[in-house]
BADREN-796562 format. One record per residue (C-alpha): residue number from 1; x, y, z. Coordinates in steps of 0.25 Angstrom, whole numbers, plus 2048, in hexadecimal, padded with zeros to 3 digits. Last residue first. Layout:
<nodes>
 pos east north  up
 NUM    X     Y   Z
...
</nodes>
This chain:
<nodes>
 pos east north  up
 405  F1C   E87 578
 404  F1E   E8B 583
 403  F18   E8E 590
 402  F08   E91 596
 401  F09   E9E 59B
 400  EFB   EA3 59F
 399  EF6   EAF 595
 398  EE8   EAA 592
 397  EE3   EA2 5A1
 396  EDC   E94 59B
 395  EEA   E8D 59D
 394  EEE   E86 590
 393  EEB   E7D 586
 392  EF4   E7E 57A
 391  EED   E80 56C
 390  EF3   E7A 55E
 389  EEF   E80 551
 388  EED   E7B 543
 387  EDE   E76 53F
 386  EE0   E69 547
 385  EE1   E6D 553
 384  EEC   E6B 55D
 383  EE7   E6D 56F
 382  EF4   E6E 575
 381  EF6   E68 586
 380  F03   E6D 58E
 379  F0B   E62 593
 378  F19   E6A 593
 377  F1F   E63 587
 376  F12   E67 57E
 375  F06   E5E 57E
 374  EFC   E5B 573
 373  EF0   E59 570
 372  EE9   E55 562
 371  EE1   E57 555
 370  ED5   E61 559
 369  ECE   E66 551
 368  ECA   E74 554
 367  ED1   E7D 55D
 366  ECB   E89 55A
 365  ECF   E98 557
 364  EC5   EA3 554
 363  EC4   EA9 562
 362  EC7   E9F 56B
 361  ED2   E94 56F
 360  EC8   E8B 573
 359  ECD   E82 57E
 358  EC4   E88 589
 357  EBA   E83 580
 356  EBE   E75 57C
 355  EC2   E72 589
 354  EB6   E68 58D
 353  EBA   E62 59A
 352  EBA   E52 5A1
 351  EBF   E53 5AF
 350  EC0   E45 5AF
 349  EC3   E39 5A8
 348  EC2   E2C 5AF
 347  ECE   E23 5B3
 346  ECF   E27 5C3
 345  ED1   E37 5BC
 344  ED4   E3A 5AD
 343  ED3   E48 5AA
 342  ECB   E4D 59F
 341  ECA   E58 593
 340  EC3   E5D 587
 339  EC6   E64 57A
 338  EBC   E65 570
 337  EBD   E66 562
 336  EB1   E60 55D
 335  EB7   E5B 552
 334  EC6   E55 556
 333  EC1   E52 566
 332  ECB   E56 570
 331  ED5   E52 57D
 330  EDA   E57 58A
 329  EDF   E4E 595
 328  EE1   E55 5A2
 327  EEC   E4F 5AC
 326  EF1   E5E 5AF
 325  EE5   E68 5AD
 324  EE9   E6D 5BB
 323  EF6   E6F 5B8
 322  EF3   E79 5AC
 321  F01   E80 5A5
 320  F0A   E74 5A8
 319  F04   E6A 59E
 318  F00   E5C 5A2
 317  EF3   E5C 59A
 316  EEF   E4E 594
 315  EED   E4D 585
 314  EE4   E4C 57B
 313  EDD   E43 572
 312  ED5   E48 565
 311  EC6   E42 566
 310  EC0   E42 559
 309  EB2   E43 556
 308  EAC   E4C 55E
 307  E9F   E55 558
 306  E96   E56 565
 305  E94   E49 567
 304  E9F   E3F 562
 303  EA1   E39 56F
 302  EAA   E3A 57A
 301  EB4   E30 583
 300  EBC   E30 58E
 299  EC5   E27 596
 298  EC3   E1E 58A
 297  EC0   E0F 58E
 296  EC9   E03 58E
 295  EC7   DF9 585
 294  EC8   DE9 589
 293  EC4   DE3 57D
 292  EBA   DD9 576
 291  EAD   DDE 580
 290  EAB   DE8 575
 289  EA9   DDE 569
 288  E9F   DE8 561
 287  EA8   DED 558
 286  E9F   DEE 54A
 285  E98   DF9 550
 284  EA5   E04 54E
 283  E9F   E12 551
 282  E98   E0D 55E
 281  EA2   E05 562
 280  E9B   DF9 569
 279  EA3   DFE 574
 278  EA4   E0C 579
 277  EAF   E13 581
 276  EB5   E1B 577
 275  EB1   E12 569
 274  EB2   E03 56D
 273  EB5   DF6 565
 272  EBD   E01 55B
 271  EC4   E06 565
 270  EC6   DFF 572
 269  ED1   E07 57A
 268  ED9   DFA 57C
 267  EE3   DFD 586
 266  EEF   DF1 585
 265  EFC   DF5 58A
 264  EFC   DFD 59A
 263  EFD   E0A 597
 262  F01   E0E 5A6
 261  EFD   E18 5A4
 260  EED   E19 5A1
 259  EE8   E17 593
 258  EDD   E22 593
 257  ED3   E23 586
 256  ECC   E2F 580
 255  EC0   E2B 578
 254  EB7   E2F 56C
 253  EAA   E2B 56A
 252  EA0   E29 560
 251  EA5   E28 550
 250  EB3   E23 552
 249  EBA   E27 55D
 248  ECB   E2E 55D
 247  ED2   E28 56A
 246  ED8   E33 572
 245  EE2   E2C 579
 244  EE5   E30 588
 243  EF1   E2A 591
 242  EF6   E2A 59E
 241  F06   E2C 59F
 240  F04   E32 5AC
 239  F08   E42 5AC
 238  F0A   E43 59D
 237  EFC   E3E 59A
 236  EFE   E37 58D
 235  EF5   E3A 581
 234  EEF   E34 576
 233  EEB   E3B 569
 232  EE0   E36 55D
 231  EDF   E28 563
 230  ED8   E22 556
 229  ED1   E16 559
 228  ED8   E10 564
 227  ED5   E01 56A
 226  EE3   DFD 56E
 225  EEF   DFF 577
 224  EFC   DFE 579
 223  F00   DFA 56A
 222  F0F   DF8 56B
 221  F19   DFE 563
 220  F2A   DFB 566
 219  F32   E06 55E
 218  F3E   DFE 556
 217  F46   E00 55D
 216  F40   E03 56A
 215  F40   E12 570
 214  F34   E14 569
 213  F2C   E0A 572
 212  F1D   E0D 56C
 211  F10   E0B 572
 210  F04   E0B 569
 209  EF5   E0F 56C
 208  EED   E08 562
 207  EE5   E08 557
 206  EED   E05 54D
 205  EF8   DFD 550
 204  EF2   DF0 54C
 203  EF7   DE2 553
 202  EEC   DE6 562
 201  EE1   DE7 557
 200  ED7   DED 55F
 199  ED9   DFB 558
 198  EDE   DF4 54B
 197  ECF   DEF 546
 196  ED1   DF1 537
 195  EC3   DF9 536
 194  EC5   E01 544
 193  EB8   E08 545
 192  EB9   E12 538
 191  EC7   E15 531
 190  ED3   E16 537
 189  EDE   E0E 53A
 188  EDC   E0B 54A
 187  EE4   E18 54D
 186  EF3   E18 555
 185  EF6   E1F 562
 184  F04   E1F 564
 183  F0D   E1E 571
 182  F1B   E20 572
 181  F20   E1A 580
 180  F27   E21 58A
 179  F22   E1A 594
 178  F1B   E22 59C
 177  F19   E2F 597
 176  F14   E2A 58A
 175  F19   E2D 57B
 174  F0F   E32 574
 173  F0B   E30 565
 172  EFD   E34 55F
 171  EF9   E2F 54E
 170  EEC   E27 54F
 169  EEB   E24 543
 168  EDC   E23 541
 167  ED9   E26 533
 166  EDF   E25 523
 165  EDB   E18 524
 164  EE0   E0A 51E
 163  EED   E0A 51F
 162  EF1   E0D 52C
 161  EFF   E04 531
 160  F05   E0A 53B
 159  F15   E0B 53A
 158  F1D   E0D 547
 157  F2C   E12 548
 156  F2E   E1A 53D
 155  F3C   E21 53D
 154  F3E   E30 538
 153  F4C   E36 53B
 152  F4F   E3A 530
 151  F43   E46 531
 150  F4A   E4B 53D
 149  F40   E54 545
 148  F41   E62 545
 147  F40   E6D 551
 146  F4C   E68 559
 145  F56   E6A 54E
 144  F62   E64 54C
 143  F60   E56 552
 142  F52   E56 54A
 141  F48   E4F 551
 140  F46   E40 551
 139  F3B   E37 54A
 138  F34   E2C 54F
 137  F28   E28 546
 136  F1A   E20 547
 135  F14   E1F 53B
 134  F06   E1D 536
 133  F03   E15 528
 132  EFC   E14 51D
 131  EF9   E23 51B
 130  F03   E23 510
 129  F0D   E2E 514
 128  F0D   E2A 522
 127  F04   E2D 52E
 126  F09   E33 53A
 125  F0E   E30 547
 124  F1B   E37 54E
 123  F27   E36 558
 122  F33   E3C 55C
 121  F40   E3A 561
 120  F49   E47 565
 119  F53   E3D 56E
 118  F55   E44 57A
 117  F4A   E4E 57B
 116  F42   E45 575
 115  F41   E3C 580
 114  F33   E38 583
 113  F33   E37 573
 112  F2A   E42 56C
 111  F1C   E3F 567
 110  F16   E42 55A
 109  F07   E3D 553
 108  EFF   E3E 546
 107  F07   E43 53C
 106  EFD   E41 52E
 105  EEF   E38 52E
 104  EE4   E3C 535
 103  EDE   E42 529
 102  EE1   E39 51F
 101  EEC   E3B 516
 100  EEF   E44 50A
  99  EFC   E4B 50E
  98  EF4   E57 515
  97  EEB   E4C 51D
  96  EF8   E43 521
  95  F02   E39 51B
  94  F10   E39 520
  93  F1D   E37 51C
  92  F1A   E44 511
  91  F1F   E4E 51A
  90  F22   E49 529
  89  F26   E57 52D
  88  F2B   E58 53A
  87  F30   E64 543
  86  F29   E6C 539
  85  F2F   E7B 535
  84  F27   E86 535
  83  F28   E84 547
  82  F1D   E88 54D
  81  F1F   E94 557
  80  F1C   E95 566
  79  F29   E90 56B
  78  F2A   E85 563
  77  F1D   E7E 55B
  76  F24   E73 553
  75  F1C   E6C 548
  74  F1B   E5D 544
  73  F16   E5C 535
  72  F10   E51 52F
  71  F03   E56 529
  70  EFE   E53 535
  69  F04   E5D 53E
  68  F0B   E5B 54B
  67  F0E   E65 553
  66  F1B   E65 55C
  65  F1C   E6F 567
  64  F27   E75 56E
  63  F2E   E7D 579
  62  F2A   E73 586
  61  F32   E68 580
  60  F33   E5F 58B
  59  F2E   E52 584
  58  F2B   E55 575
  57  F1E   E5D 572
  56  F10   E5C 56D
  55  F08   E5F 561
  54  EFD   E58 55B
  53  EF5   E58 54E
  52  EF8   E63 546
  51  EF1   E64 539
  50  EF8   E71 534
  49  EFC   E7C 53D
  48  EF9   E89 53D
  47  EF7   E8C 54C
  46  EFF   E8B 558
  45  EFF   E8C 568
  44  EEF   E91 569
  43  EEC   E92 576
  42  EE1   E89 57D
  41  EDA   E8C 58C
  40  ED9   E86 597
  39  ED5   E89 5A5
  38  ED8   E7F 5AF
  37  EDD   E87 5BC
  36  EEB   E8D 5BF
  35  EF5   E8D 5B2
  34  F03   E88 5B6
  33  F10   E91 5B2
  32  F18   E8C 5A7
  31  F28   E90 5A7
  30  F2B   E82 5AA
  29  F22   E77 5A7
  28  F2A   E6F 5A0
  27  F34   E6F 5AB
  26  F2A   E6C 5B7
  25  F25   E5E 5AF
  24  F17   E5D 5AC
  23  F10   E5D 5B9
  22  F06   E51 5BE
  21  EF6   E52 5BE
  20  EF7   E43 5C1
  19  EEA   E3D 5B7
  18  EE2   E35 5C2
  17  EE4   E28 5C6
  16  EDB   E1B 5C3
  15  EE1   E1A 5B6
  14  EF0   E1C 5B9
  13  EED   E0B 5BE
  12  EED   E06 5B2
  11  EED   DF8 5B3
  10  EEC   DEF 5A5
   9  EE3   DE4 5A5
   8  ED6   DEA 5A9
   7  ED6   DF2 59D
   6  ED6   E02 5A0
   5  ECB   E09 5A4
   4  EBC   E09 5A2
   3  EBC   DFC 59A
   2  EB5   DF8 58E
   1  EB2   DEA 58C
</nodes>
C-alpha cells in the first residue's frame, strides 16, 4: 500500500501547512542587505579543489566554510581564501577513489554540534581503510588553533558493516533543528535491488535513516526510518525542522521524500518493493509484494528521460540575501546537471522551477556534476561540483552585497 503522505499511524500535522517563510536570525544577518524580486544567479566562491562533496559551516560562524573532499580532507575557505593547510586530513584511515576504493567510497559526510561554540565537537562519515566498513566519528577542534581539528582526539561512535560492495554508502549527517539529534542517512549495501535485503530489514543499519543521541555515552542509535536506497543528501528546513532526503533511484526513477516534523519513528519510504512512487519496482521485478508495507510516497519524483540518473538532494533556502525565495528546496541531477526547485504547500510540491540556466555561470565555466548542497552559518544555499569548484546562489542583480565569506 502506498500512501500519498505519511502512515496513518503517525500524525503529522506540519504536513498540512505550508513552509513559514521565517528570518534567520537578525545577527547573522547583519551587514547583508535583502535582494528584491526572485532572480538568481551563481558565483563562483572557490575552484581548484579535489573531489569535493559538501561544504557547510558550524552554527554562527558567518566567517567560514568547511569543504569536504573525498580523499579525506576537510578544507577551510576563510575570508575568501582557501586555507593550504586542511582542517582534517584523514590520511590512510580511509579508503577512497585516490587510495584505491570505489567511487562513492572516501569522507562522505560532516556536521557540527548544535553547540560547538562551546565544546568544539564535530562529526564525520567516511569509509575506512579497508572499504569493509563506514564510520561515524566525533572529533574535536584544536584548543590552540581554530582552524585545525585535533587528531588525538578521534573516537568512533558507530560502525557500519558494508562489506560486500564498494556502492551506496549513504555518507550525509545533520543534526536537526528540533531535537538536537545527529542524524545519518545510511545506503542499503550496494549493488543492484537490494541483494541482502537490509532496507526493510528494520535490524540492519543500512538503508536507513538513523537517529543518533551523542550526548549519551555511549551514543544511543536508532533506526527512524526505512526503505532507503542511497539517500545521496538530506536536508533540514531550518525555519521548521521539516525534512528532505534525496534518495538515489535505480534504473527509472529518482525521488525526493518529505518526513515532516515532528518525525514521528517508523517512515518506511519503500525501497526496494517500490522505486519513487512505483510498485511492482520496475527495475527490481522480483519484489512484487507491494501490499506488504505501509510506504509513504515521494513529494516528487522524475524519470530517467533526458540523461538523469542520479538525483543529488539539496537544501531548503533560509538565507538573508533572497526573502522571497525563503522556504524553497533546491536540488540536482548528477548527469544531466540540472538544478530544479519547489516549495512544499498543504503537502504537495509547488512552484516547481528549472534553474539550470539562470544558474550557468557562463562563458566557458560550468557547474557540472553535481555532488551536493550546502549551507553557510547564514542560510545561504552552495551548489559543489565535482570537477573542483564550489558556486554560491545569489541575487540575479551583478554587483549586490551578499556578505562573507
Amino acid at each position: 500500500m502506498r500512501l500519498t503522505g505519511m502512515p496513518g499511524l503517525l500524525l503529522f500535522a506540519a504536513l498540512l501547512a505550508g513552509p513559514a517563510r521565517s528570518a534567520p536570525p537578525a545577527d547573522v544577518c547583519k551587514g547583508v542587505t535583502p535582494a528584491k524580486g526572485t532572480a538568481l544567479r551563481s558565483e563562483l566562491v572557490v575552484s581548484g579543489l579535489s573531489r569535493p562533496l559538501f561544504v557547510t559551516a558550524p552554527p554562527g560562524d558567518v566567517g567560514r566554510l568547511f569543504i569536504l573532499e573525498q580523499d579525506g580532507r576537510v578544507r577551510v575557505f576563510k575570508e575568501g581564501s582557501l586555507l593550504s593547510r586542511p582542517f582534517l586530513d584523514l590520511g590512510t584511515l580511509t579508503r577512497s577513489p585516490g587510495s584505491g576504493g570505489g567511487w562513492e567510497e572516501g569522507l562522505l559526510g560532516m556536521a557540527f554540534h548544535p553547540r560547538y561554540a562551546e565544546n568544539g565537537i564535530f562529526y564525520i562519515y567516511h569509509t575506512d581503510s579497508t572499504g569493509n566498513h563506514n564510520l561515524i566519528v566525533r572529533y574535536r577542534t584544536s584548543a590552540a588553533d581554530a582552524d585545525a581539528a585535533d587528531p588525538s582526539s578521534r573516537r568512533v561512535i558507530v560502525t557500519l558493516s558494508h562489506p560486500r560492495h564498494a556502492n551506496h554508502n549513504g555518507g550525509m549527517l545533520a543534526f536537526a533543528p528540533d531535537d538536537g539529534h545527529l542524524y545519518a542517512g545510511t545506503g542499503d549495501g550496494g549493488a543492484m535491488c537490494d541483494p541482502d535485503d537490509n532496507s526493510q530489514n528494520s535490524a540492519s543499519l543500512l538503508g536507513k535513516l538513523l537517529r543518533i543521541d551523542v550526548d549519551a555515552d555511549p551514543a544511543k542509535v536508532e533506526v527512524w526510518a526505512l526503505g532507503l536506497r542511497n539517500p545521496w543528501r538530506f536536508a533540514f528546513d531550518r525555519a521548521n525542522s521539516d525534512l528532505y532526503i534525496g534518495d538515489v533511484g535505480q534504473g527509472v526513477w529518482e525521488e525526493v521524500d518529505y518526513y515532516p516534523a515532528p518525525r514521528a519513528k517508523g517512515a518506511n519510504f519503500g525501497w526496494d518493493l517500490y522505486e519513487g512512487a512505483h510498485c511492482p519496482n520496475p527495475s527490481c521485478t522480483r519484489r512484487k509484494h507491494c501490499d506488504s508495507i505501509r510506504a509513504v510516497a515521494p513529494i516528487l519524483e522524475y524519470s530517467h528521460k533526458g540523461g538523469a540518473c542520479s538525483i543529488t538532494g539539496g537544501a531548503v533556502y533560509r538565507g538573508c540575501r533572497m526573502p522571497d525565495l525563503r522556504g524553497t528546496y533546491f536540488y540536482a541531477d548528477f548527469c544531466s546537471e540540472f538544478i530544479r526547485s519547489f516549495r512544499i504547500q498543504d503537502g504537495v510540491a509547488v512552484d516547481q522551477k528549472d534553474r539550470t540556466q539562470e544558474l550557468s555561470p557562463g562563458g566557458k565555466r560550468r557547474i557540472e556534476a553535481i555532488t551536493s548542497f550546502g549551507e553557510d552559518a547564514r542560510g545561504e544555499i552552495y551548489v559543489v561540483d565535482q570537477q573542483g569548484e564550489i558556486f554560491r546562489i545569489v541575487p540575479g542583480e551583478a554587483g549586490a552585497s551578499q556578505g562573507k565569506p
